[in-house]
DOMAR-780908 format. One record per atom (N, C-alpha, C, O): residue in one letter; y, z, x; atom name. Coordinates in pm, whole numbers, plus 50000, padded with zeros to 5 digits. Atoms other than C-alpha are relative to their C-alpha. Layout:
N
residu, yy, zz, xx, atome
A, Y, Z, X, CA
...
//
This chain:
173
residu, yy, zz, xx, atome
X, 50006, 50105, 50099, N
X, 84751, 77106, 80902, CA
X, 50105, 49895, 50035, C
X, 50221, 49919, 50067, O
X, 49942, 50119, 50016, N
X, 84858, 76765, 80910, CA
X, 50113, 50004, 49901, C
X, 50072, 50061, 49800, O
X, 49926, 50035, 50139, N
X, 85177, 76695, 80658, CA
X, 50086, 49894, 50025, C
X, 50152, 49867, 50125, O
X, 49933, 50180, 50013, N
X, 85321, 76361, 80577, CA
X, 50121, 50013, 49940, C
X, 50141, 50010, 49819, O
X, 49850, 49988, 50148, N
X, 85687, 76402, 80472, CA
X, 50070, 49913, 49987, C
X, 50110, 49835, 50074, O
X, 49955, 50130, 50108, N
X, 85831, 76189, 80217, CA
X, 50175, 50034, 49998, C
X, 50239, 50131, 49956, O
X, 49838, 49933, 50002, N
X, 86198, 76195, 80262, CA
X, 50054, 49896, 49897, C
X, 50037, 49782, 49940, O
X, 49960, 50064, 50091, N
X, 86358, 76030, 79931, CA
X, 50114, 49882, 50060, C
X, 50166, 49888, 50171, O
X, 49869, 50044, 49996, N
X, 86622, 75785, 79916, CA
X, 50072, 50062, 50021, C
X, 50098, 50075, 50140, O
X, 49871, 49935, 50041, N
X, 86906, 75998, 79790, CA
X, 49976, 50143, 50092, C
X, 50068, 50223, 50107, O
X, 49975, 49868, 49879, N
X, 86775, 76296, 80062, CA
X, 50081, 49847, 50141, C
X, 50189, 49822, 50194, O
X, 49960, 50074, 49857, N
X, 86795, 76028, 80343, CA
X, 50207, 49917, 49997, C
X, 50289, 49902, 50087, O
X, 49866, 50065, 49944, N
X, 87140, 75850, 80245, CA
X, 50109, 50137, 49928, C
X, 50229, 50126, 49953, O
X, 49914, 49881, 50008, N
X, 87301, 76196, 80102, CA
X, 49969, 50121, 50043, C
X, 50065, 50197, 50048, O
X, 49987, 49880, 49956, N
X, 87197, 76472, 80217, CA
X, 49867, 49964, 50169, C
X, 49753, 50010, 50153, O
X, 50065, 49972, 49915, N
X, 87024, 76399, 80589, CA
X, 49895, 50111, 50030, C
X, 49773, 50113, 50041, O
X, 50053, 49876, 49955, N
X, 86971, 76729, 80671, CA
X, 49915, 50047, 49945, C
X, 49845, 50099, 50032, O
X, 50093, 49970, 50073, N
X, 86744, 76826, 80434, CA
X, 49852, 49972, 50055, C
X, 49771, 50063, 50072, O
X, 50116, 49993, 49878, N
X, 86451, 76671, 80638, CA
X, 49985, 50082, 50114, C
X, 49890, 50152, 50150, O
X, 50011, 49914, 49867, N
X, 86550, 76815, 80943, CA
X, 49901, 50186, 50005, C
X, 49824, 50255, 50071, O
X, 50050, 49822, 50044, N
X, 86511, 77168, 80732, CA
X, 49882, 49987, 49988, C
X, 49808, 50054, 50060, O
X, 50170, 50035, 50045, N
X, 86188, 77058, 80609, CA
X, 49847, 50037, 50127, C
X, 49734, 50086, 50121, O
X, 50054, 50063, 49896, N
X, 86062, 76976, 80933, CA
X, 49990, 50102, 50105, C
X, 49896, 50109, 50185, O
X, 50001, 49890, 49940, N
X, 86177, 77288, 81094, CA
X, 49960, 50134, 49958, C
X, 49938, 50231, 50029, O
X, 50115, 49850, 50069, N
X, 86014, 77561, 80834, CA
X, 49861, 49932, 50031, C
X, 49769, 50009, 50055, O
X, 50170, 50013, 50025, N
X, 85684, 77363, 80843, CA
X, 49957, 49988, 50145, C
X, 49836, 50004, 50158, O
X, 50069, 49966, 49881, N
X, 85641, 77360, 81221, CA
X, 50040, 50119, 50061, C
X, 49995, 50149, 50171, O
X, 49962, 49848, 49977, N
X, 85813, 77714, 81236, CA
X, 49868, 50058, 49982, C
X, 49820, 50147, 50052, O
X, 50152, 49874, 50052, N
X, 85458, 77824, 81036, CA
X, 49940, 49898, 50020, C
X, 49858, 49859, 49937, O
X, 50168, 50059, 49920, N
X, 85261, 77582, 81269, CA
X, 49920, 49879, 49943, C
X, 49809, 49842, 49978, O
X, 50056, 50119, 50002, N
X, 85201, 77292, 81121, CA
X, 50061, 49888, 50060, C
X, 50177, 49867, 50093, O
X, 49944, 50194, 49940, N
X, 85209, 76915, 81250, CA
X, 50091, 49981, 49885, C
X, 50074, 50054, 49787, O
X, 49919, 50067, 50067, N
X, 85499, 76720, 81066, CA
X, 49992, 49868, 50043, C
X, 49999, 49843, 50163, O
X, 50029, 50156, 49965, N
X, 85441, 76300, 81020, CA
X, 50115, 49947, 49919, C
X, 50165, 49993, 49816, O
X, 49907, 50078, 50081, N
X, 85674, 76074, 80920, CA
X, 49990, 49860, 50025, C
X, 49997, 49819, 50141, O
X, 50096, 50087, 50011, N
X, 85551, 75764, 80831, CA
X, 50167, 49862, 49946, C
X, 50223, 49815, 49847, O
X, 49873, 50139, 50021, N
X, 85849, 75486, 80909, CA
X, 49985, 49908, 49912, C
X, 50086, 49847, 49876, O
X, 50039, 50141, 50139, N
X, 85695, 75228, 80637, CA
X, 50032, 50066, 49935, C
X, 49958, 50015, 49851, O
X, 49944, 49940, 50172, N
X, 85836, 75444, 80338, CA
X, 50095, 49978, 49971, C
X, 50179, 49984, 50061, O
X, 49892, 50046, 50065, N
X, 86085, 75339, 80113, CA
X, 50013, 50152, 49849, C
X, 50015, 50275, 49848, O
X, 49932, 49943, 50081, N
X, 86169, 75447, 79791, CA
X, 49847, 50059, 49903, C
X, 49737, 50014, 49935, O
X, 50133, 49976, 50063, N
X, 85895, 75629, 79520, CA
X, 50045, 49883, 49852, C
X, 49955, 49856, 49773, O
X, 49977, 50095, 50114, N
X, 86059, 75378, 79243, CA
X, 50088, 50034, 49879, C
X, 50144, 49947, 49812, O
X, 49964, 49959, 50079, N
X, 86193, 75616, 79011, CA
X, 50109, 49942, 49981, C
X, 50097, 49878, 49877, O
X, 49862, 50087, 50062, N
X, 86549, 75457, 78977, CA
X, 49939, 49898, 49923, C
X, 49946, 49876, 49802, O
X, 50055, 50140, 50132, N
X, 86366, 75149, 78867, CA
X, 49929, 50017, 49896, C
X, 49967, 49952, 49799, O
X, 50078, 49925, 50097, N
X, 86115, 75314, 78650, CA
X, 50096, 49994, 49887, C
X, 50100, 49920, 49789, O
X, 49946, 49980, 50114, N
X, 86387, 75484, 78484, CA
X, 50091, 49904, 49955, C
X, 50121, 49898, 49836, O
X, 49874, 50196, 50044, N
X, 86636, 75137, 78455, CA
X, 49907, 49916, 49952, C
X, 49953, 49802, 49944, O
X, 50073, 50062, 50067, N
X, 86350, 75000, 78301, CA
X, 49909, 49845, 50054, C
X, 49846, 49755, 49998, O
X, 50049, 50101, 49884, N
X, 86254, 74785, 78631, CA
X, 49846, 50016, 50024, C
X, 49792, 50022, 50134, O
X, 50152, 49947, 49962, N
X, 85892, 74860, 78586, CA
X, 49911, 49891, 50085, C
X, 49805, 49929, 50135, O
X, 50047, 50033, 49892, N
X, 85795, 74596, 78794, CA
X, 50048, 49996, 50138, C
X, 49984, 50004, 50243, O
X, 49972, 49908, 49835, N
X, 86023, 74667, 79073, CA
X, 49935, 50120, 50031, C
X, 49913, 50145, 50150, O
X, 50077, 49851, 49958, N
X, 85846, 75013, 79061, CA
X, 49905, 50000, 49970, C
X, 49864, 50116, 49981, O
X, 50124, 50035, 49920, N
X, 85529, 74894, 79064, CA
X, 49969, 49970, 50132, C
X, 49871, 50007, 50197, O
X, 49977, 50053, 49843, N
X, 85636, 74720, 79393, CA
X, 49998, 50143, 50083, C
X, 49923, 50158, 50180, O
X, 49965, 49913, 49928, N
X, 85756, 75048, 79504, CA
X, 49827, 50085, 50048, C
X, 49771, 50100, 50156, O
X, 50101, 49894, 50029, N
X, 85448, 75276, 79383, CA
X, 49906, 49869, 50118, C
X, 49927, 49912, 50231, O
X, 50117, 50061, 49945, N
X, 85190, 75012, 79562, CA
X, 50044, 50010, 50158, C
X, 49961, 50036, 50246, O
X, 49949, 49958, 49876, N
X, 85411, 75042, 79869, CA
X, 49942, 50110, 50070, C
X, 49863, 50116, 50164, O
X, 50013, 49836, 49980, N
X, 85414, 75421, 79872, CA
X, 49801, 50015, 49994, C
X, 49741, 50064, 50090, O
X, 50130, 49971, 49982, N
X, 85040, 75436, 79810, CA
X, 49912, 49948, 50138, C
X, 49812, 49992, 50196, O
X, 50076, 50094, 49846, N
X, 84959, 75182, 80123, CA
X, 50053, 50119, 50082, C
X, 49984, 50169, 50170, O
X, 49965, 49941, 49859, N
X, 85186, 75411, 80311, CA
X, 49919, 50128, 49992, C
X, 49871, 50144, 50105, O
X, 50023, 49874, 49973, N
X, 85047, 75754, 80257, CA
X, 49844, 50012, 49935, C
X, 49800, 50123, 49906, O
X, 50125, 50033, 50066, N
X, 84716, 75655, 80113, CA
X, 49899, 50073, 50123, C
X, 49791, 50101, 50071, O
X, 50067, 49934, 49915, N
X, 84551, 75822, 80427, CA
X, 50024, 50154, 50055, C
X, 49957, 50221, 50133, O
X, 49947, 49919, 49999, N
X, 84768, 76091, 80404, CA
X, 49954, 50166, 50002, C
X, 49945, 50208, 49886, O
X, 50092, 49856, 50043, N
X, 84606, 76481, 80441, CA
X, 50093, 50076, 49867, C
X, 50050, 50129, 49765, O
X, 49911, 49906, 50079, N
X, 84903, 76635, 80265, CA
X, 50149, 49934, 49990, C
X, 50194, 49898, 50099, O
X, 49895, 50059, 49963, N
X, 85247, 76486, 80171, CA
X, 50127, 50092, 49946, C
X, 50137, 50119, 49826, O
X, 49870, 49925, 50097, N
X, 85573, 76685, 80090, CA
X, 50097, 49930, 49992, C
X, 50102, 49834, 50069, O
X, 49880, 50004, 49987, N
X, 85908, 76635, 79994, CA
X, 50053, 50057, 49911, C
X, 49999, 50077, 49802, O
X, 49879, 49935, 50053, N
X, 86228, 76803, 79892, CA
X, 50042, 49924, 49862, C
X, 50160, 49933, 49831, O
X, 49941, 50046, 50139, N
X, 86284, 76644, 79571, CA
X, 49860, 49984, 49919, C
X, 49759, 49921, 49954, O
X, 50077, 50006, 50107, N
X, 86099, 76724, 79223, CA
X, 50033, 49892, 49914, C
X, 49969, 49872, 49810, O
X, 50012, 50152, 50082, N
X, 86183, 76416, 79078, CA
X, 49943, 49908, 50056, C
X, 49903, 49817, 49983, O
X, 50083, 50139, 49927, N
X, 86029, 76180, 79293, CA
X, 49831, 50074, 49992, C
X, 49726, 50012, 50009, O
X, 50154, 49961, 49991, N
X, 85718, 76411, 79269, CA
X, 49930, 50004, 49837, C
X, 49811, 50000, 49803, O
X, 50019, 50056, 50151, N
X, 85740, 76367, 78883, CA
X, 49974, 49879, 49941, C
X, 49906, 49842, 49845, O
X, 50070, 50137, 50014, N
X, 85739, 76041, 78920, CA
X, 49921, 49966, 49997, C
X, 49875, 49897, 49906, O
X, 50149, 50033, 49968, N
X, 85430, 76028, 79101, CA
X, 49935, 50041, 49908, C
X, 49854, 49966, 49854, O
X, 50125, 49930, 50068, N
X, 85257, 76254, 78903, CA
X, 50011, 49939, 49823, C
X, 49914, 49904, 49756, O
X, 49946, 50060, 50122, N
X, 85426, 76136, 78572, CA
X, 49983, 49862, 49970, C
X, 49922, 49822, 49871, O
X, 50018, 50178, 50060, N
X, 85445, 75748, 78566, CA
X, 49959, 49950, 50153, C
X, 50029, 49861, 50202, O
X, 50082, 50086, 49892, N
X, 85253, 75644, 78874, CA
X, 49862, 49967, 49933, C
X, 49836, 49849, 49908, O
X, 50098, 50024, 50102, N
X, 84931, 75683, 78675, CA
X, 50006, 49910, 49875, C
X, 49907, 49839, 49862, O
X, 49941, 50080, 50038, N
X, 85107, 75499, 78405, CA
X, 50029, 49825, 50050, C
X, 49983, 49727, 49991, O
X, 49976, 50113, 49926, N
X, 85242, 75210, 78646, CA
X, 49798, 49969, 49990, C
X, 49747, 49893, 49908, O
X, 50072, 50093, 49923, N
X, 84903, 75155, 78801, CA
X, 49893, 49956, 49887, C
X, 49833, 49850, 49906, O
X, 50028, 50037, 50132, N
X, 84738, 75158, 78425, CA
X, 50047, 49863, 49915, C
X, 49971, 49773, 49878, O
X, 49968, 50147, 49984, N
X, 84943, 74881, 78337, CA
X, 49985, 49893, 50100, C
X, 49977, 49781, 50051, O
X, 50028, 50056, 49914, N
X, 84894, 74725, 78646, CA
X, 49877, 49905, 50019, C
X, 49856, 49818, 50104, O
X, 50117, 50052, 50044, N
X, 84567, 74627, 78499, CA
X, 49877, 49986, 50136, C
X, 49770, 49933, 50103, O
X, 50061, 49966, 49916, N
X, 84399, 74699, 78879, CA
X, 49932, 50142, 50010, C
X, 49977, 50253, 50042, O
X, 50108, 49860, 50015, N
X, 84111, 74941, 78840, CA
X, 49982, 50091, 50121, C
X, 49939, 50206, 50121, O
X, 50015, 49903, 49891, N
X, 84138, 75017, 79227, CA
X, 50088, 50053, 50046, C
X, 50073, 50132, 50139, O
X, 49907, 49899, 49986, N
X, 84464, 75134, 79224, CA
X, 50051, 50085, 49974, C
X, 50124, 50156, 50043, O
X, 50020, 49879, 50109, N
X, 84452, 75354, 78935, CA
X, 49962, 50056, 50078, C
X, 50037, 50152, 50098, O
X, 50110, 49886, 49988, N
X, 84174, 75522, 79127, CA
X, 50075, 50050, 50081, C
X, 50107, 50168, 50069, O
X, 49894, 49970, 49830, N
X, 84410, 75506, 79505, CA
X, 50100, 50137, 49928, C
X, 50106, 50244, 49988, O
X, 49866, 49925, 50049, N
X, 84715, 75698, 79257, CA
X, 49948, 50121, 49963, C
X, 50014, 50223, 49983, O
X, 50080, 49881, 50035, N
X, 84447, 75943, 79122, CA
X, 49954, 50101, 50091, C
X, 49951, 50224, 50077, O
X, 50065, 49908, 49877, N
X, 84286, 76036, 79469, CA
X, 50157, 50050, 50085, C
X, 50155, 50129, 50180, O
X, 49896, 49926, 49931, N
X, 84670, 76101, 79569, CA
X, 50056, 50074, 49968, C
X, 50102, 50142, 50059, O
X, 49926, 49968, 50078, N
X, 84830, 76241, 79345, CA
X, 49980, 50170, 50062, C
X, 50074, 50230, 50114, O
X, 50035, 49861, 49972, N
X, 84650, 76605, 79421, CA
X, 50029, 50051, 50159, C
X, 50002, 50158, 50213, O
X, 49979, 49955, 49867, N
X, 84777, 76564, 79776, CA
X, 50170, 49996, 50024, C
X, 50223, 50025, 50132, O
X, 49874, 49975, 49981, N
X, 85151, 76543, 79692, CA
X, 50086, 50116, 49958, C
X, 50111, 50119, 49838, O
X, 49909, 49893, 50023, N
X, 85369, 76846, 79688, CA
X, 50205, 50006, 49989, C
X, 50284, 49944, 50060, O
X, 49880, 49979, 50018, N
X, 85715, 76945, 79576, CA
X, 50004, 50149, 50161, C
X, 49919, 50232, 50193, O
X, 50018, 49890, 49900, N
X, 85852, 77171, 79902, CA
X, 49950, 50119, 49967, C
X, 49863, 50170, 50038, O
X, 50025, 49859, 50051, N
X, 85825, 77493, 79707, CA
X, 49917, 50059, 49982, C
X, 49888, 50174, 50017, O
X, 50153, 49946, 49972, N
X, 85490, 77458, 79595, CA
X, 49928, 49985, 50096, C
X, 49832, 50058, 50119, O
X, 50094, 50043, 49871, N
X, 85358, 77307, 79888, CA
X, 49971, 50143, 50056, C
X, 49858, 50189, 50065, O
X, 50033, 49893, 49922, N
X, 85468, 77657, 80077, CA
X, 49916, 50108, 49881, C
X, 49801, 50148, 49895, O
X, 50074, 49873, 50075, N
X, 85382, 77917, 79792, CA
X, 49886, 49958, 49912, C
X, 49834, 50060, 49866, O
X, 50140, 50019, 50062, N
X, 85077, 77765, 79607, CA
X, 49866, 49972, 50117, C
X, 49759, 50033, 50126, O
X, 50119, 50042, 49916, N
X, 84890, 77553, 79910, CA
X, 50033, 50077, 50117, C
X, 49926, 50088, 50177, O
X, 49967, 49969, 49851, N
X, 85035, 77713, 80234, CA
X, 49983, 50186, 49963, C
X, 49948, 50267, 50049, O
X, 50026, 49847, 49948, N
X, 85030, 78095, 80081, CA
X, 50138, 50087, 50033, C
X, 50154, 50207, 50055, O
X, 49919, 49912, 49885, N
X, 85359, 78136, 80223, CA
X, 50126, 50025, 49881, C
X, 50147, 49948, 49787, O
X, 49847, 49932, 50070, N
X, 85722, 78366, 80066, CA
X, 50060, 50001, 50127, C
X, 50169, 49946, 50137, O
X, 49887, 50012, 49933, N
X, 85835, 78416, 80376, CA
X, 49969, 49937, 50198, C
X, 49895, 49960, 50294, O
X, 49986, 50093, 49884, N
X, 85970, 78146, 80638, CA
X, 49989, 50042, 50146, C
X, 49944, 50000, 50252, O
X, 49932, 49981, 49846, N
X, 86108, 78337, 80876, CA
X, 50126, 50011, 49972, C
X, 50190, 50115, 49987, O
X, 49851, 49977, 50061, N
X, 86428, 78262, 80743, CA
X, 50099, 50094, 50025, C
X, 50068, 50213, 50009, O
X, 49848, 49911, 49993, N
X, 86792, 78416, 80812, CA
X, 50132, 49969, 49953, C
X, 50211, 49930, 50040, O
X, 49895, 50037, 50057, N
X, 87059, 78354, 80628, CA
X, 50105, 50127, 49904, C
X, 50093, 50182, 49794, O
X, 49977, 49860, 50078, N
X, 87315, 78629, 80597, CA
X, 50153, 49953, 49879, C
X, 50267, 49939, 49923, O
X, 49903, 50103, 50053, N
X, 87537, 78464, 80302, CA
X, 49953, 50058, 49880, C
X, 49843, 50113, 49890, O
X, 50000, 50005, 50070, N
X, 87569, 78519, 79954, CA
X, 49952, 49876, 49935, C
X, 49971, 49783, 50013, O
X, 50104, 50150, 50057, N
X, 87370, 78210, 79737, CA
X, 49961, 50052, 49868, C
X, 49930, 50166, 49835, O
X, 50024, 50023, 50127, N
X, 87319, 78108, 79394, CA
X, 49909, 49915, 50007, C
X, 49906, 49846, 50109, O
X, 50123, 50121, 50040, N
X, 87006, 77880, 79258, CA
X, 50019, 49956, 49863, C
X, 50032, 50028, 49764, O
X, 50046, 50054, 50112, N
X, 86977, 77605, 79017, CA
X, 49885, 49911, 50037, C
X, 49884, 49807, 50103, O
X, 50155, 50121, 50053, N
X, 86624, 77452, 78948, CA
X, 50074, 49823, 49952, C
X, 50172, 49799, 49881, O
X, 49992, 50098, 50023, N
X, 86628, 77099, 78936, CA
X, 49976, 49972, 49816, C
X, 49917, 50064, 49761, O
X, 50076, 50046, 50123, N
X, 86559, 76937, 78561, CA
X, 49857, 49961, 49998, C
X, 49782, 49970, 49901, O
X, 50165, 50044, 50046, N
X, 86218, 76806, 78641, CA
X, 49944, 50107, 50124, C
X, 49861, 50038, 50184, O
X, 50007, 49857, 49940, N
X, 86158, 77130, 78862, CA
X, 50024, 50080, 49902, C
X, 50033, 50193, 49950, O
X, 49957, 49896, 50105, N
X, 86239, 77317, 78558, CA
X, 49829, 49932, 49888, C
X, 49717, 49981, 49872, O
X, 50039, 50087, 50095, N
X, 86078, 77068, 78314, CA
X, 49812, 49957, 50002, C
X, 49717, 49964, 49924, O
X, 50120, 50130, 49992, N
X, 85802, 76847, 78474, CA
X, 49891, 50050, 50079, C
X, 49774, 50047, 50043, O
X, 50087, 49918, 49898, N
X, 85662, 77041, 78803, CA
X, 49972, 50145, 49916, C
X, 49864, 50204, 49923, O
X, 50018, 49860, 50034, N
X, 85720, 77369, 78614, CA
X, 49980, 50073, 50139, C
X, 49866, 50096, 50179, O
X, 49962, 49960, 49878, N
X, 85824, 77509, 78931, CA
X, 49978, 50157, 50003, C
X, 49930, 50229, 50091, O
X, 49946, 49830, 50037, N
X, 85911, 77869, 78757, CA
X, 50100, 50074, 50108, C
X, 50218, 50051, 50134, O
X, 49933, 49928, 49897, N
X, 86003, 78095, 79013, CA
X, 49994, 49975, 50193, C
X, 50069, 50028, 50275, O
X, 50055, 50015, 49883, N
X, 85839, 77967, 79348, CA
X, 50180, 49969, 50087, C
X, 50210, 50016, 50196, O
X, 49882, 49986, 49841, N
X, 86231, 77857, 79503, CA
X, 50031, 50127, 49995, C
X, 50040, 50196, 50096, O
X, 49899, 49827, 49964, N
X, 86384, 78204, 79405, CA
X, 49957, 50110, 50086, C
X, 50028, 50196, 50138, O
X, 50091, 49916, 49976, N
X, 86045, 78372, 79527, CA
X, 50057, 50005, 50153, C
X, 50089, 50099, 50226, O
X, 49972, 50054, 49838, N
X, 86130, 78170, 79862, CA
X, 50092, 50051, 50083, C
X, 50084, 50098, 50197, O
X, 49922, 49918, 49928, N
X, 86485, 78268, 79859, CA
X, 50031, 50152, 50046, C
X, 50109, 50194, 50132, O
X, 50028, 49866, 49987, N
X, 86379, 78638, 79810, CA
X, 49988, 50030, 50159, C
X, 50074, 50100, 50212, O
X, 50053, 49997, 49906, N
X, 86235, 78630, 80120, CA
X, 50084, 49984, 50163, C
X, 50066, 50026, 50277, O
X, 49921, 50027, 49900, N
X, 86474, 78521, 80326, CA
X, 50071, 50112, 50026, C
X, 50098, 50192, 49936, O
X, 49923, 49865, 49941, N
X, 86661, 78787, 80551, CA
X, 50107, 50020, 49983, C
X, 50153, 49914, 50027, O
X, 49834, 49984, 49999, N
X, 87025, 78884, 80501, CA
X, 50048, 49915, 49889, C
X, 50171, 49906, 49889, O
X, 49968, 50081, 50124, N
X, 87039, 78647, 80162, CA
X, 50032, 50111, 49888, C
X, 49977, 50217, 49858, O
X, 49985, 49871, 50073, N
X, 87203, 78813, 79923, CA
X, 49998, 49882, 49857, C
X, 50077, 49788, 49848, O
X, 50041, 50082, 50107, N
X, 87065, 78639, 79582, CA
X, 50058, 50007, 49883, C
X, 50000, 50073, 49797, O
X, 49932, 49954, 50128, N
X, 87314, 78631, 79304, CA
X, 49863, 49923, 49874, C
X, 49768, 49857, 49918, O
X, 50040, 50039, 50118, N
X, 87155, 78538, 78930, CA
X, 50092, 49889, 49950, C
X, 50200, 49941, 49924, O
X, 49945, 50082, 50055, N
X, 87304, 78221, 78802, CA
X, 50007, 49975, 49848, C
X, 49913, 49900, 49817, O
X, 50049, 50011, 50120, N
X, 87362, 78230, 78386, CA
X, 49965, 49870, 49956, C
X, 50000, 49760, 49997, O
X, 50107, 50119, 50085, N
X, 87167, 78005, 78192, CA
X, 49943, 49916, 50094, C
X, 49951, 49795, 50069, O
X, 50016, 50064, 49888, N
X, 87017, 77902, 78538, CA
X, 49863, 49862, 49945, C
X, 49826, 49758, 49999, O
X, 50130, 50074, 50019, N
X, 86702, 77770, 78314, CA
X, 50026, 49873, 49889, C
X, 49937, 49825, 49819, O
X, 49964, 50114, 50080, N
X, 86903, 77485, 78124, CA
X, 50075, 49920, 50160, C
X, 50125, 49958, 50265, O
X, 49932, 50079, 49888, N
X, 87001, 77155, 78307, CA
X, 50101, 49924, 50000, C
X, 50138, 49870, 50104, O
//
């Protein structure tokens, strides 16, 4: 399988690496990885600052870019809340009937990493080695919006030599 990955803002100017990882579990279990240099931002900062036509700009962007897209992931559940949350929204106001439809026919092809592997791919375990002690917190809209549940912990289960502490009140944000 083809996959189109969406690397956020705030992955690309804080945390780099996070693609790299991305990029190296999903052709570890054999798939192609695309990365589609026209991508910017999914809008959400502006969205939520109340820039709703800067993030219209964004969302019409993002749809040109991956609008041909087989499958798209990325590492952040907020930008995939977005989409799924106020992209439909945006392109509703937008008062364009054919971009509503573009945000509708995509929407079912964007994944948060987690589900991407354990709902569409099937997969708990990477391959993974990591012999380290590790704690998990769920994102807020990974908790909230994706309803994520258990699919990262399932993930980190899986991993070899991880030794998985319990984090209290891991399910508040």
């Amino acid at each position: 399988m083809t996959i189109s990955l969406f690397i956020t803002c705030y992955n690309d100017t804080l945390f780099p690496d996070t693609g790299k990882a991305v990029v190296a579990v999903l052709e570890r279990l054999g798939h192609r990885v695309e990365f589609r240099r026209d991508q910017t931002c999914c809008g959400q900062m502006h969205y939520n600052s109340g820039y709703h036509g800067e993030a219209l700009k964004l969302m019409r962007h993002f749809v040109d870019v991956f609008d041909n897209a087989e499958t798209i992931c990325t590492p952040s559940s907020s930008c995939v809340s977005m989409i799924r949350d106020h992209f439909p929204k945006l392109a509703e106001k937008s008062g364009d009937p054919s971009l509503a439809t573009r945000v509708a026919q995509l929407i079912p092809r964007v994944f948060e990493f987690s589900e991407l592997l354990v709902d569409k791919l099937a997969v708990e375990d990477t391959g993974a080695f990591f012999p380290h002690t590790v704690t998990f917190h769920s994102s807020c809209h990974g908790l909230r919006s994706l309803v994520l549940g258990d699919k990262p912990e399932r993930l980190l289960r899986g991993v070899r030599g991880l030794n998985l502490i319990q984090l209290p009140e891991s399910d508040q944000c």
